[in-house]
C-alpha positions in Angstrom: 17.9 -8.3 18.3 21.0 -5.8 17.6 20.8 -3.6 14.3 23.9 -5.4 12.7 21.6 -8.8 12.6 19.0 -7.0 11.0 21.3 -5.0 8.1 22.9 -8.9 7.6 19.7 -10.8 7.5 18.2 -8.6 4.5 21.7 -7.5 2.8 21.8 -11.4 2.1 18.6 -12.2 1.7 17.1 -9.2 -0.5 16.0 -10.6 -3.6 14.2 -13.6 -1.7 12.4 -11.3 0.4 10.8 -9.3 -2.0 9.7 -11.9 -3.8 8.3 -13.5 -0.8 6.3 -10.2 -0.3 5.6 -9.5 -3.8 5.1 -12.6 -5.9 2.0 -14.9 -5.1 3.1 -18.5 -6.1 3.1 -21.6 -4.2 2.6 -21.2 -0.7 3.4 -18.0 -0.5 1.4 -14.9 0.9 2.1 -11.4 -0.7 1.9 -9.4 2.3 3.9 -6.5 0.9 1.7 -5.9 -1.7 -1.5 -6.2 0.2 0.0 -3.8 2.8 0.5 -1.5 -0.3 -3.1 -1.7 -2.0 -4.5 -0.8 2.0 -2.1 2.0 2.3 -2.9 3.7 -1.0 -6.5 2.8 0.0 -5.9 4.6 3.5 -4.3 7.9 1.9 -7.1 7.9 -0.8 -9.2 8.3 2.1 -7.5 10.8 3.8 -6.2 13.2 1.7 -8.1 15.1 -1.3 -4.8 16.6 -2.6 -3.8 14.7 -5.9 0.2 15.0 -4.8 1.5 14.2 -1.6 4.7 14.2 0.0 5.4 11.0 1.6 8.2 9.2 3.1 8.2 5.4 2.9 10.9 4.0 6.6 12.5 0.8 5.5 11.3 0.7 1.7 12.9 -2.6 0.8 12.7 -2.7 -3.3 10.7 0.4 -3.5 7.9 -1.0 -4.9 5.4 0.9 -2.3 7.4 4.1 -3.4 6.9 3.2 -6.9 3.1 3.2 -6.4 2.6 6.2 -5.0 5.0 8.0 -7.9 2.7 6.6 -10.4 -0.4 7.8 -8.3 1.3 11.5 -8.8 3.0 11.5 -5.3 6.5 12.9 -4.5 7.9 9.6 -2.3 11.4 9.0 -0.2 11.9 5.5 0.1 15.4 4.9 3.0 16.2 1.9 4.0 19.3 0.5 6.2 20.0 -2.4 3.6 21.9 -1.6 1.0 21.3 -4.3 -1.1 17.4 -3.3 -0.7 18.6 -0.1 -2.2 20.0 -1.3 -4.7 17.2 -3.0 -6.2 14.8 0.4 -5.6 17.2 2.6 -7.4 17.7 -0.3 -10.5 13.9 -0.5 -10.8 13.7 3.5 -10.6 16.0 3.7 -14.3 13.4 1.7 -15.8 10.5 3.8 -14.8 8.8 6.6 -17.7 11.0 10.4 -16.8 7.5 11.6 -15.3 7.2 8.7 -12.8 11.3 8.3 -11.9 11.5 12.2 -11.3 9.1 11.7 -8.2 11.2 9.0 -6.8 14.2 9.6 -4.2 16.0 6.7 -2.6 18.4 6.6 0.1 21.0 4.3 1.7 20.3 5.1 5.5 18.4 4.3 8.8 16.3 6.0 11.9 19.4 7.4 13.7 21.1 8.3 10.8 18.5 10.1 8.7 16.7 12.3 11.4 19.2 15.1 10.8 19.0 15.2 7.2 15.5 15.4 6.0 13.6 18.4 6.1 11.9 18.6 9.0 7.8 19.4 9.2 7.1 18.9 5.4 5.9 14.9 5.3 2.3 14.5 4.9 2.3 11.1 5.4 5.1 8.3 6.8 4.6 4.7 6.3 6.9 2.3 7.9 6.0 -1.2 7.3 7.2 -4.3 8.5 10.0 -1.9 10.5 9.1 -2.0 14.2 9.4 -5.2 14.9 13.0 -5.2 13.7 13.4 -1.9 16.2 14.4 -2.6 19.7 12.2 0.2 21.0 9.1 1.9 19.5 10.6 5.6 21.0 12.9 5.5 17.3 10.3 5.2 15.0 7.8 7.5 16.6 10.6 10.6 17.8 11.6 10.3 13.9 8.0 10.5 12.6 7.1 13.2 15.1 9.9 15.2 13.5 9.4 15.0 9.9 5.7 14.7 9.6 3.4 18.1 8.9 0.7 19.0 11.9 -1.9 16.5 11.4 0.2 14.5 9.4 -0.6 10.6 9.0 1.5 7.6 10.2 0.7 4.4 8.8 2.9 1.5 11.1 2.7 -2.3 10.9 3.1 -4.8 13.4 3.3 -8.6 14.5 -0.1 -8.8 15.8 0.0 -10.4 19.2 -3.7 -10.9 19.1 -3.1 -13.3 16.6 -1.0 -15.9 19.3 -4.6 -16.8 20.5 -5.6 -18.2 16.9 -6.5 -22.0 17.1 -3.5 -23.6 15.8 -0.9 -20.7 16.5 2.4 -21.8 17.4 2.7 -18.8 20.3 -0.6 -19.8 22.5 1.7 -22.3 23.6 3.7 -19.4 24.7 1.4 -16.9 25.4 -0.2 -20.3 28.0 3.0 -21.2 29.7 3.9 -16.6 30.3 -0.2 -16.5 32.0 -0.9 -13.9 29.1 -3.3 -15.9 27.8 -6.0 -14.5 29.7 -5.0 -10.6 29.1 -4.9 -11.3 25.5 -8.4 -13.1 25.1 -9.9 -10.1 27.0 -9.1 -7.7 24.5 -10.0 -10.1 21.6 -13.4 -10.4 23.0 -13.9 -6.8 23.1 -13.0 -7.0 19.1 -16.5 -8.7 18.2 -18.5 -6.2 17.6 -21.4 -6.1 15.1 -20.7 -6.4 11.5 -22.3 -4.4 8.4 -24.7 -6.0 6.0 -22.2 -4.4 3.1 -19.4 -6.2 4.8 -21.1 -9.4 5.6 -22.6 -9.3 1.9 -18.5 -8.8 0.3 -17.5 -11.6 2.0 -20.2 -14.0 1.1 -19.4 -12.8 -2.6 -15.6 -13.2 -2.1 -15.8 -16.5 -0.6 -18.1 -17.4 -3.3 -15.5 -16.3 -6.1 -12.9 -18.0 -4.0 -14.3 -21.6 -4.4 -15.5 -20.9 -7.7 -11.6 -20.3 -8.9 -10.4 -23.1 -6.9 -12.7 -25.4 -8.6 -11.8 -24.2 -12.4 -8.1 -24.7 -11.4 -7.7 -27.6 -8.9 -10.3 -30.0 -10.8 -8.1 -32.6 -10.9 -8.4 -32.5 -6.9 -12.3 -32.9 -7.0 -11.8 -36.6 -5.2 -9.8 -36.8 -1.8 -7.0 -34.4 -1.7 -4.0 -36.9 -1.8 -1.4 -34.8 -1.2 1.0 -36.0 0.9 3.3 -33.2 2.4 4.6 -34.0 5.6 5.9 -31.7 8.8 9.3 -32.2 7.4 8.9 -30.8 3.8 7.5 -27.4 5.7 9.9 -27.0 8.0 12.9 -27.4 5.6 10.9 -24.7 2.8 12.9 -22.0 4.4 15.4 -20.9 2.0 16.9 -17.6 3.9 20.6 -17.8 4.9 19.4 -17.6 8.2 15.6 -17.0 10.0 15.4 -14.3 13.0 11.1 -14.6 13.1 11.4 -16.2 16.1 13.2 -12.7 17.5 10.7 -10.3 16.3 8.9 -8.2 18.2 5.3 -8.1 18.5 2.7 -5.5 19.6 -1.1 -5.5 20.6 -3.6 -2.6 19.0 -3.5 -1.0 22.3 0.0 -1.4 23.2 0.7 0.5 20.2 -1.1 3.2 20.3 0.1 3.8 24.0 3.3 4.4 22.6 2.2 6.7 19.7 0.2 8.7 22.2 3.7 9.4 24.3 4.8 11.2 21.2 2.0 13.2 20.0 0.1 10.8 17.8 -3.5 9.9 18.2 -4.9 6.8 17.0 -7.5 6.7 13.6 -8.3 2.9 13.3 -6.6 -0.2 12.4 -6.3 -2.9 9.5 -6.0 -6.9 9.4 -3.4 -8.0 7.7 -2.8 -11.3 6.1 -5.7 -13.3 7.4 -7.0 -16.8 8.1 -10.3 -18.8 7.7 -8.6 -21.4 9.1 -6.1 -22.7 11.0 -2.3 -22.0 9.9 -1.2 -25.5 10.0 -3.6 -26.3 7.9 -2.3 -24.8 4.9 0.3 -26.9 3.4 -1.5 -29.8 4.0 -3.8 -28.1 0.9 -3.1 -27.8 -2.8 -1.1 -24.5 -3.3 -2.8 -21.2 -3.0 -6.3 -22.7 -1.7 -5.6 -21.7 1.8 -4.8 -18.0 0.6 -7.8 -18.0 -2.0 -10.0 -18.8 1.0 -8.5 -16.8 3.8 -8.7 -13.4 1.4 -12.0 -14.1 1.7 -12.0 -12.1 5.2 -10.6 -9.0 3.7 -13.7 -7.7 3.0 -13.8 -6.7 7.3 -10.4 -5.7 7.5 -11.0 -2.2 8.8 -13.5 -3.9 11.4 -11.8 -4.6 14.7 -13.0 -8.1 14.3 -10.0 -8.0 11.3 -7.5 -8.2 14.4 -8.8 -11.6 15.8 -7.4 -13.6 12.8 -4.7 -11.4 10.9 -0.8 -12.2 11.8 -0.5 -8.2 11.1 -1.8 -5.3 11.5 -1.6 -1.5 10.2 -2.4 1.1 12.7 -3.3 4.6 11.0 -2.1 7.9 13.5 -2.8 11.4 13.2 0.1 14.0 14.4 -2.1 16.0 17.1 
């Protein structure tokens, strides 16, 4: 997929996309905002200083820059789309002086940028939902090798390929008809590993609060769920000018962090993103949000390696060596 399909697909689709990533209603799945509470969870960890420098690659709306401003941070959000832009810069006016002063935004991408920011004086990068879009990993990880601090962190998402293997997926097909299918549930296996009583003991809880909410609010479901959605009424719920998922690249844990290890980076752990109890089809053939409700359940392993069995992302965490 060229760059100039990219810049097109989110200059006219901006606004639905962040609300897609942001805004948990309907069917929807907020990925952008859980990928922002794990990545302020991840620095927390990380880093005892109480203000970072960080630089956020493809920062949409800003809203992970935003965060880390009002955690006392210094963050650079760039992004190719100028419409994405746009809506960072609008939403920085609003912001208190002390907050908007520690916010930078710029129109700009990979190739473009390299040249321009200091070099050496990042501690962290985040680039989220980015290398997929990329048409090799080499861009991401030469720029991020350049502007990060020794032993600076990279935090990078992916399409998790893992996740082709799920029951129900609509790439096993795929991965069945390619003979990757075997490859892939080899490294899954070696993902089951044994599980903490903390973790197993969170999840219980969540799962517990879960049905406990969906009760209070879906009562009037309490009999046999009669809704009637059909394969049509999902397929035609897309409301983007024009869908490139199907082109997206995807990437397994260890695929990654082959190609981070070319360029200096050494590889700290990884987290689920977005997971599921159950199978995907399933979920539109419940009342709204029950699927989520349920699948968030499983956050409570997703910095196990078991996470990456049933999440459709993932974020690896890398160290500058």
């Amino acid at each position: 997929m060229d760059d100039t399909t990219v810049q097109k697909y989110f200059e006219e689709n901006a606004s639905k996309w962040l609300n897609d990533a942001y805004v948990e209603n309907e069917y929807n799945y907020p990925i952008g905002w859980h990928r922002s509470r794990i990545l302020m969870n991840i620095l927390g960890q990380h880093f005892e200083s109480q203000c970072l420098n960080l630089l956020d690659v493809g920062c949409g709306g800003g809203d992970l820059c935003v965060i880390e401003a009002e955690n006392g941070h210094h963050a650079t959000g760039i992004d190719q789309s100028e419409a994405m832009i746009k809506h960072a810069m609008n939403r920085q006016r609003t912001l208190p002086n002390e907050i908007k002063t520690r916010l930078k935004f710029l129109h700009a991408d990979l190739q473009t940028m390299g040249d321009k920011l200091p070099h050496g004086t990042y501690d962290a990068m985040t680039a989220m939902g980015v290398l997929y879009y990329l048409q090799k990993d080499d861009i991401l990880f030469s720029f991020a090798r350049d502007i990060l601090k020794p032993e600076g962190l990279l935090l990078v998402s992916c399409r998790n390929r893992l996740f082709d293997m799920f029951n129900g997926s609509k790439y096993m097909v795929k991965e069945i008809e390619s003979d990757s299918a075997l490859d892939l549930t080899k490294i899954i296996e070696k993902l089951y590993q044994p599980i903490p009583q903390d973790k197993a003991t969170l999840f219980i809880e969540n799962l517990k609060q879960a049905t406990k909410l969906i009760k209070s609010e879906f009562k009037q479901f309490d009999g046999e769920c009669t809704f009637s959605t059909t394969q049509d009424d999902i397929n035609t719920s897309q409301e983007y000018t024009f869908d490139i998922v199907e082109e997206l690249r995807q990437h397994t844990p260890d695929q990654l962090t082959a190609n981070a290890a070319k360029f200096g980076f050494v590889n700290l752990g990884f987290y689920g993103v977005h997971p599921h109890l159950l199978a995907p089809k399933l979920s539109k053939y419940l009342p709204p949000q029950v699927f989520n409700l349920l699948s968030d359940s499983l956050c409570a392993f997703e910095n196990l390696p078991i996470s990456l069995t049933w999440s459709s992302q993932f974020i690896g965490i890398f160290k500058k060596e």
